[in-house]
C-alpha positions in Angstrom: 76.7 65.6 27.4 75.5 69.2 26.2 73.1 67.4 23.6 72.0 64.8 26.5 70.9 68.4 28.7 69.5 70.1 25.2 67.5 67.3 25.0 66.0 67.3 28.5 65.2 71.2 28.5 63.4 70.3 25.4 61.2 67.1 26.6 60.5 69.5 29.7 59.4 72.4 27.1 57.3 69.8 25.6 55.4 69.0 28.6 55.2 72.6 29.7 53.2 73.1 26.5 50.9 70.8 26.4 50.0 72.0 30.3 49.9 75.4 30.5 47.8 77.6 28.5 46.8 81.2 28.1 44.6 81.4 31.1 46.1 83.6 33.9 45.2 80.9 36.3 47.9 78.2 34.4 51.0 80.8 34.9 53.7 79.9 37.1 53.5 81.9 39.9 57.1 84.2 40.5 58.6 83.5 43.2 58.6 86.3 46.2 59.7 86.5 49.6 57.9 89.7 50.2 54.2 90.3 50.8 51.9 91.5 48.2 48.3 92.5 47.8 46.5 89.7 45.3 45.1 90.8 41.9 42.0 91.6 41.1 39.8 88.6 39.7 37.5 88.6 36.8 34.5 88.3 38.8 35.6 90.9 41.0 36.2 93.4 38.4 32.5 92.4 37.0 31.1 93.4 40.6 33.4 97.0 41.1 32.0 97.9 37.4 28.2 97.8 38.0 26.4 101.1 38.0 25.1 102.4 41.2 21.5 101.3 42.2 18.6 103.6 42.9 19.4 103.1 46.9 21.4 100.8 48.9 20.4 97.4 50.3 20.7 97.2 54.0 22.2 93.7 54.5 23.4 91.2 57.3 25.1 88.3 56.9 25.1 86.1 60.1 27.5 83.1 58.7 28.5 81.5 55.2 29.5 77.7 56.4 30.8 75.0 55.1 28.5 72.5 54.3 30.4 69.7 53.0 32.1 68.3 56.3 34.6 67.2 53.8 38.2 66.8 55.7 41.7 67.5 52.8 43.3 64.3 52.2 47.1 63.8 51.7 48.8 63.2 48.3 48.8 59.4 49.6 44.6 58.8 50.2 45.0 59.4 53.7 42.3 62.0 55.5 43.9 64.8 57.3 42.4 67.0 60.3 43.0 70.0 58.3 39.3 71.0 56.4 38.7 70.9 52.4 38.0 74.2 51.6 38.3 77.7 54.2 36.1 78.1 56.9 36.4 81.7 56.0 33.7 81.6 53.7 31.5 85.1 55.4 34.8 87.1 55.6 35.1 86.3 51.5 31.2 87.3 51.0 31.5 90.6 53.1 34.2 91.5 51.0 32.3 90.4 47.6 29.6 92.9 48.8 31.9 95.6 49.1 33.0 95.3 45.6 29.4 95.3 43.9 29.6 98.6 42.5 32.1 100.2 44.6 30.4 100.5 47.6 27.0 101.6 46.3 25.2 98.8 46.4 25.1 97.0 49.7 25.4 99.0 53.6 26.7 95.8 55.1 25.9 95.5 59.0 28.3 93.1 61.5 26.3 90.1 62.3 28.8 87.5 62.4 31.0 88.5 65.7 27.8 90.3 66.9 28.7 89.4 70.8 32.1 91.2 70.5 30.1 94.3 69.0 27.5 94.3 72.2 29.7 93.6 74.6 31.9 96.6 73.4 28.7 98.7 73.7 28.1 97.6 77.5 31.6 98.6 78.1 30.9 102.3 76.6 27.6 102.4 78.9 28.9 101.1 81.8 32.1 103.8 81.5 29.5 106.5 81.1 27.7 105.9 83.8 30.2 105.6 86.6 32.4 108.6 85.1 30.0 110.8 83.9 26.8 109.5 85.8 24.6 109.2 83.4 21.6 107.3 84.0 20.7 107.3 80.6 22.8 107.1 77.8 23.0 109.7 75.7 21.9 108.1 72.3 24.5 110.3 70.4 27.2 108.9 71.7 26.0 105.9 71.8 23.1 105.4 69.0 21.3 102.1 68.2 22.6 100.1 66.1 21.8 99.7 62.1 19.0 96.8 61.1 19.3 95.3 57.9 16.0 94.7 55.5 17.6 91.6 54.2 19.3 88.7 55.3 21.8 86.8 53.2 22.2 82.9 54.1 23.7 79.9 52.3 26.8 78.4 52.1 29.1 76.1 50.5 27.3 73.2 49.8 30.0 71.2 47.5 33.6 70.2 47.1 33.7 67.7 44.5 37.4 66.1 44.1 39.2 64.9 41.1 35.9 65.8 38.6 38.7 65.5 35.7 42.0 63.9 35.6 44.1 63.2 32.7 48.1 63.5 31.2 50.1 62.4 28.5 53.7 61.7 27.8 56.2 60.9 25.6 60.0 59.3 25.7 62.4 58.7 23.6 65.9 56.8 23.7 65.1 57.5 27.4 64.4 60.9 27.5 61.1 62.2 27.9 58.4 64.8 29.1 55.1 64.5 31.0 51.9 65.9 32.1 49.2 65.3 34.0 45.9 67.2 35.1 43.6 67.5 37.8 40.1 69.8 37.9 38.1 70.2 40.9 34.9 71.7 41.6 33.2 74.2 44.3 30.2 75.1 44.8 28.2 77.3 46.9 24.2 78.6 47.2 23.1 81.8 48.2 19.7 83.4 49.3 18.3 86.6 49.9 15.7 86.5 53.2 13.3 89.4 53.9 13.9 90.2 57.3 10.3 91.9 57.4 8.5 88.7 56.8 11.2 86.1 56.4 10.2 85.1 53.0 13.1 83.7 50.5 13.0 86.1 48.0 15.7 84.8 45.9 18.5 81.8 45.8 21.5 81.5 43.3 24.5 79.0 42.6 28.1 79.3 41.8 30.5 77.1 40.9 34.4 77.4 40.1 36.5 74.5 38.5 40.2 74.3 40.5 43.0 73.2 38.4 46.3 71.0 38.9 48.6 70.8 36.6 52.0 69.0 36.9 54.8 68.9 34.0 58.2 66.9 34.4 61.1 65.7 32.4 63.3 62.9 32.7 66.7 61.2 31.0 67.9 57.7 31.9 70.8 56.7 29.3 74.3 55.9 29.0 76.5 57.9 28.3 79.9 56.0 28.2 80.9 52.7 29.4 79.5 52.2 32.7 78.3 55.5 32.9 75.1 56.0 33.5 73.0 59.4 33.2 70.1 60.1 35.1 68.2 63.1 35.8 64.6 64.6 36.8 63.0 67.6 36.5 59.4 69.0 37.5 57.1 71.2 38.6 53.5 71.5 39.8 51.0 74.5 39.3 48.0 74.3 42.0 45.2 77.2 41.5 44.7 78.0 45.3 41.1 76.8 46.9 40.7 80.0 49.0 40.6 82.2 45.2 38.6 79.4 43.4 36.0 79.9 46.3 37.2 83.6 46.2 35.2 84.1 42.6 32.8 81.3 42.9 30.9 83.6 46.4 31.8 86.7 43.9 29.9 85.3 40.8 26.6 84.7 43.5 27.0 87.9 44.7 26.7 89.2 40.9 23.7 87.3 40.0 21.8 87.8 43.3 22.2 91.8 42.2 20.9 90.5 38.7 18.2 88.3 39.5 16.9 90.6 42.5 16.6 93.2 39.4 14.6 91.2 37.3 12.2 90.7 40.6 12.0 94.2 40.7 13.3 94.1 44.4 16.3 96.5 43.6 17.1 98.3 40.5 19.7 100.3 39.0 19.9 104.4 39.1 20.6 104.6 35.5 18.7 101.7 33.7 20.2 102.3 30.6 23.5 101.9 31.9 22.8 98.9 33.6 20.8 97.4 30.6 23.7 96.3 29.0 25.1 94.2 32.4 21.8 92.8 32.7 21.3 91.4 28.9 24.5 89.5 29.0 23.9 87.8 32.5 20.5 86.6 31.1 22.6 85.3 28.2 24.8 83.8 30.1 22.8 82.2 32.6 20.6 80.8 29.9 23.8 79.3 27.9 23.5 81.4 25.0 27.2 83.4 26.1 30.0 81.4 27.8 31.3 83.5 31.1 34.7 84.1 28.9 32.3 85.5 26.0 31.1 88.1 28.6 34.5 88.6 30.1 35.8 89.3 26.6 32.9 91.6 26.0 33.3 93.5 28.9 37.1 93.8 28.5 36.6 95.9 25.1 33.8 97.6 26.5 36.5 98.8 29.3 39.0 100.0 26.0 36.5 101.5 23.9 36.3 105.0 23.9 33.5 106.9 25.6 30.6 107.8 22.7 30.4 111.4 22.0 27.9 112.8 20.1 28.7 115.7 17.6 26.3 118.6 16.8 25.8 119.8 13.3 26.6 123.4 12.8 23.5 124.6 11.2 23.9 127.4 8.1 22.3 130.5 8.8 20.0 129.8 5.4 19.5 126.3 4.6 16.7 124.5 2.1 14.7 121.4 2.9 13.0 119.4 0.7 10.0 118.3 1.4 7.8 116.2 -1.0 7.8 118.2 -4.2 8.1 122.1 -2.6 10.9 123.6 -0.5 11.3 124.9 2.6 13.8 127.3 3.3 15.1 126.9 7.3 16.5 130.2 8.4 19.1 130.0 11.6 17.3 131.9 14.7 18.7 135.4 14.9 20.8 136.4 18.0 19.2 138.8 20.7 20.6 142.1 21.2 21.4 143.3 17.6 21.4 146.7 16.5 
């Protein structure tokens, strides 16, 4: 009986192996009871490490649909009520703009519950006026509200199911392991509007692959006379939509900073600090750098020690060559001597 269990725990080994990898999307999430604040995604990390620009953007975002009309179907084909991907998808780009450089690069204004906001403004007017009679409000207490320069639009525009499948498995004497795989694909589009004369300045595209893996193990043998063992073991590892669109809105964010760069329409402050960010999104978008190549670059850029540059003590007396005669360098004397 011991080898029969010794035997299963290995099959399902087996299949864990051959599904899970070293990406921190593949891990088994632990299982908690208690709330907890999500990690920080790659992407995300790329947009909180940009250097500052030269000024802020003004920005408004109105709404950041979803596209697809496509409705979640069951494990069994059949179409649910229940949407494909979050109809969240402006709450998720708010916070992506928040992140691009810490808060320096974007002064986001609220466009997308605007009604709530003016009808909260009436309510301070109208108070003022009937308590303290003013027939005009005093504009610092209750000043106009912020415009943005530029309006951000788009959306998610695809939600492709099922773009890979695959598995494998093996038995043996009636014990064996299993796997099986399943990618899926979103995409969303974003452009930059000036407000001033409502020309598209620039548009970008995103797209993040969601996996499903599944590994099992299974005995069916006997183990005596009429006794008949049969067992089952499994689990199934689903990357959540909501963070695979999560990073997908975060990458567009990233390269609408980079491409509105290249248009000159923003810049960075420091454009020597920025160079390097730029270079390797120009790699990347042009295929030359996979997006783990630049994650893997900026991870030992994050370890690498700050450069410091270290002065040479120069001798009070010290001789140059120069061609085929010599000049002798004297230190400057200090001030004040005797």
């Amino acid at each position: 009986m011991r080898k029969i269990v010794a035997l299963l725990a290995g099959a399902l080994a087996l299949g864990g192996c051959t599904s899970l990898g070293k990406s921190g999307r593949d891990l088994i999430p632990a299982m908690n009871s208690a709330a907890f604040y999500p990690k920080q995604t790659l992407t995300q990390r790329q947009l909180m490490e940009l250097p500052g620009p030269g000024r802020p953007v003004a920005i408004a975002v109105y709404n950041f649909a979803d596209q697809t009309g496509q409705f979640r179907t069951s494990e069994n084909g059949q179409q649910t009520l229940s949407r494909a991907v979050t109809q969240g998808g402006a709450s998720i780009l708010a916070k992506a703009l928040q992140d691009a450089g810490n808060r320096r690069w974007f002064t986001i204004v609220e466009r997308e519950q605007l009604r709530n906001l003016l009808n909260e403004r009436q309510i301070i007017r109208e108070m003022r006026e009937r308590y303290l009679g003013e027939a005009q409000i005093n504009p610092q207490a209750l000043p106009a509200l912020l415009f943005a320069g530029v309006l951000l639009e788009g959306g998610i525009i695809s939600f492709d199911t099922n773009t890979v499948t695959g598995g494998a498995g093996a038995a043996f004497l009636g014990i064996g392991g299993r796997t099986q795989y399943r990618q899926d694909t979103v995409t969303v589009y974003l452009r930059a509007v000036s407000v001033r004369t409502g020309e598209v300045l620039t548009t970008v595209t995103a797209s993040k692959t969601i996996a499903s893996r599944a590994i099992g193990a299974s005995a069916f043998r006997f183990v005596g006379f009429r006794e008949l063992l049969e067992a089952e073991a499994g689990i199934t590892v689903n990357e959540p939509d909501q963070l695979a669109l999560q990073q997908a809105i975060e990458k567009a964010v990233y390269a609408l900073i980079m491409d509105g760069i290249e248009l000159k329409l923003w810049d960075f402050a420091d454009r020597q600090a920025g160079a390097p960010f730029l270079l390797k999104h120009q790699k990347e978008r042009s295929g030359v750098f996979s997006p783990q190549q630049v994650e893997e670059a900026l991870r030992r850029e994050r370890k690498a020690a700050p450069l410091r540059i270290k002065e040479r003590e120069v001798p009070a007396r010290e001789a140059l060559t120069v061609g085929g005669g010599q000049i002798v360098a004297s230190a400057p004397e200090e001030k004040g001597g005797r």
